[in-house]
C-alpha positions as CSV (number, residue, x, y, z in Angstrom):
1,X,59.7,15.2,49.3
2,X,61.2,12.7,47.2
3,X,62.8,13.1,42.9
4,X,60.7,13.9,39.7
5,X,61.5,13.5,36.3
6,X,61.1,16.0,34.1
7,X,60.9,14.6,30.2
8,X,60.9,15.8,27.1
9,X,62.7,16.1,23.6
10,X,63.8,19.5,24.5
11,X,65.1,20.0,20.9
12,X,66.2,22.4,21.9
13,X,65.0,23.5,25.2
14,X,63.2,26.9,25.5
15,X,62.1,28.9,28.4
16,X,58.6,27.4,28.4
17,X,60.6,24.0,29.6
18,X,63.1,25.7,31.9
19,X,59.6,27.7,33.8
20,X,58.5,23.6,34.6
21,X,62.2,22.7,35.3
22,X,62.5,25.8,37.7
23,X,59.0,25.0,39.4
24,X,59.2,21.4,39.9
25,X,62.8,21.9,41.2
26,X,61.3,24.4,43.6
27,X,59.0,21.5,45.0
28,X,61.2,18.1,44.8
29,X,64.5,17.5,46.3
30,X,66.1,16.4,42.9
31,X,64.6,17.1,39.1
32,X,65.6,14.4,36.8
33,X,65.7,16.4,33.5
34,X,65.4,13.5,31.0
35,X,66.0,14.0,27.2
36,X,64.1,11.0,25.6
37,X,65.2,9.5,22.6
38,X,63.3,8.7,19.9
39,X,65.3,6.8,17.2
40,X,62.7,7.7,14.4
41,X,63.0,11.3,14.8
42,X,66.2,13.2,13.2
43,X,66.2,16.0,15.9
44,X,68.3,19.5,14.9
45,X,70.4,18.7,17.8
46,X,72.2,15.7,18.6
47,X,71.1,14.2,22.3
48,X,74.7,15.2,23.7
49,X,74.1,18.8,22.7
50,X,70.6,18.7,24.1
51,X,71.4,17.6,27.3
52,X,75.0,20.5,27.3
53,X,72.6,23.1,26.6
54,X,70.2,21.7,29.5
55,X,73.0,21.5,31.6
56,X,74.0,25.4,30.8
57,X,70.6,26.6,31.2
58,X,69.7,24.5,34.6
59,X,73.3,25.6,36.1
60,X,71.7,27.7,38.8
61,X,69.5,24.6,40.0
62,X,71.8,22.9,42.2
63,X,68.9,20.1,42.5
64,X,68.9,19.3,39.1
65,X,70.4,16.6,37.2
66,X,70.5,15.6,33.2
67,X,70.2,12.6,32.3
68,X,68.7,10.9,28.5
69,X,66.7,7.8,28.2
70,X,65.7,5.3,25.2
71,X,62.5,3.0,26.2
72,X,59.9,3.7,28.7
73,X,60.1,6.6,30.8
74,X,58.5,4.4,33.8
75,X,61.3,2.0,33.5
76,X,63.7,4.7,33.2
77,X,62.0,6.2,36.8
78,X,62.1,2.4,38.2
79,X,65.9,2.0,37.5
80,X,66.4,5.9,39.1
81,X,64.1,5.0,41.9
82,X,61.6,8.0,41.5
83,X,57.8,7.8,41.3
84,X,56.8,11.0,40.0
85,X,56.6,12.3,36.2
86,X,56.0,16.0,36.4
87,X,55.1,17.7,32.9
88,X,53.8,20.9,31.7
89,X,50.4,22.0,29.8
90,X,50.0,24.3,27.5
91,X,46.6,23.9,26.6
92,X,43.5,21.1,26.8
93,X,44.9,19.8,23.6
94,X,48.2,18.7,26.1
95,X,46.0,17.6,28.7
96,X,44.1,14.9,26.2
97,X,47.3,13.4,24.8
98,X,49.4,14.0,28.9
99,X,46.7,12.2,30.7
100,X,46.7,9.5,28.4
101,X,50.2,9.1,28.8
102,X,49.7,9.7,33.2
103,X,47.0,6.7,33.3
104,X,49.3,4.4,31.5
105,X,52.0,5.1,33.6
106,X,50.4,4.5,36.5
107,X,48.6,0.9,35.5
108,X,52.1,0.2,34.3
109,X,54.1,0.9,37.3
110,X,52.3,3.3,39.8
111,X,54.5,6.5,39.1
112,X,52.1,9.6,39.3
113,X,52.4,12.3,37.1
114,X,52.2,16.2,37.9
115,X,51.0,18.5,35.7
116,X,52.0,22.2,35.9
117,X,49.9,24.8,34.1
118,X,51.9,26.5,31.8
119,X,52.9,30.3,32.7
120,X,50.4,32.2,29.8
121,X,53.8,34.2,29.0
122,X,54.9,30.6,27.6
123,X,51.9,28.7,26.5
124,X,52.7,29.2,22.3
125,X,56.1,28.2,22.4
126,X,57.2,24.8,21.5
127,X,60.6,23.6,20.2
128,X,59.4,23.2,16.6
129,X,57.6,26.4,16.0
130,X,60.8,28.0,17.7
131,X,62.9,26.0,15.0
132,X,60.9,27.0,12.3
133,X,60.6,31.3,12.7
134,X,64.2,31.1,13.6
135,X,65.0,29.4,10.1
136,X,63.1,32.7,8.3
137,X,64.7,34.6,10.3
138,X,62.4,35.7,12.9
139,X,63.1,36.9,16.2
140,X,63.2,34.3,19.0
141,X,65.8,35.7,21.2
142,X,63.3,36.3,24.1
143,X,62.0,32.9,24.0
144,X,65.0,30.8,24.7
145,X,67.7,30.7,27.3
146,X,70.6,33.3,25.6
147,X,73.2,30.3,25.3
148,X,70.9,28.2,23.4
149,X,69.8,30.8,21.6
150,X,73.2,31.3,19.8
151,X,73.8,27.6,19.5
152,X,70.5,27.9,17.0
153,X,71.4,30.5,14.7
154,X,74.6,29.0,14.7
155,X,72.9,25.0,13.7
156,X,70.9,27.0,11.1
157,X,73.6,29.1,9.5
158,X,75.4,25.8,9.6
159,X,73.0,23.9,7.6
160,X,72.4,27.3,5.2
161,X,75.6,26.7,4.2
């Protein structure tokens, strides 16, 4: 077995993206959890706190690093020396825009991607709808890790003022 990177916004992360991070840590010898930046998106949380609270909630994954990019992911796996992209699918609507993505790659650089059904407990959740019931006050508790969990209420309280 060889390293994987793991990408995503995680903005913030949820237990959707720690069930990937878990399983493709379970099947490579190191997960390269990266937080990609996208400098036309104003994310809730800075990239630093991204990758803290990806660091808290991967703790017990001794094979797992965090790391953030800016640029292509397949120069980002080049530079780390690791030819697989593993991500996770919700639905066929992810598969579309993923495989996309997984073709490019490969005609770019020949990194394969992996894709990991989603567990069905964890196929609705994504980072924005999370973001969004939490700021009207609805429950999310059991979607996210419990650290980063607190860290949200605390951002939106924040911004409440």
């Amino acid at each position: 077995m060889a390293g994987a990177l793991c990408p995503g916004s995680f903005d913030p992360v949820h237990n959707g993206h720690i069930d990937v991070i878990s399983r493709a840590a379970a099947q490579f010898d190191e997960v390269v959890v990266t937080v990609l930046i996208n400098k036309n998106k104003q994310g809730m949380f800075s990239i630093d706190e991204r990758m803290e609270m990806l660091r808290e909630a991967t703790s017990d994954l001794p094979n797992v690093r965090i790391e953030s990019w800016y640029g292509l992911l397949v120069d980002f796996a080049r530079e780390q020396g690791i030819n697989a992209i593993v991500k996770g699918l919700r639905d066929a609507t992810d598969f579309g825009y993923e495989l996309q993505m997984a073709q490019m790659n490969r005609k770019l650089t020949g990194v394969d991607t992996y894709f990991l059904a989603s567990n069905p407990a964890h196929t609705f959740l994504s980072s924005s709808l999370i973001k969004e019931v939490a700021a009207l006050s609805g429950d999310v508790a059991d979607m996210l890790p419990p650290a980063v969990h607190k860290r949200l209420l605390a951002r939106i309280a924040e911004r409440r003022g």
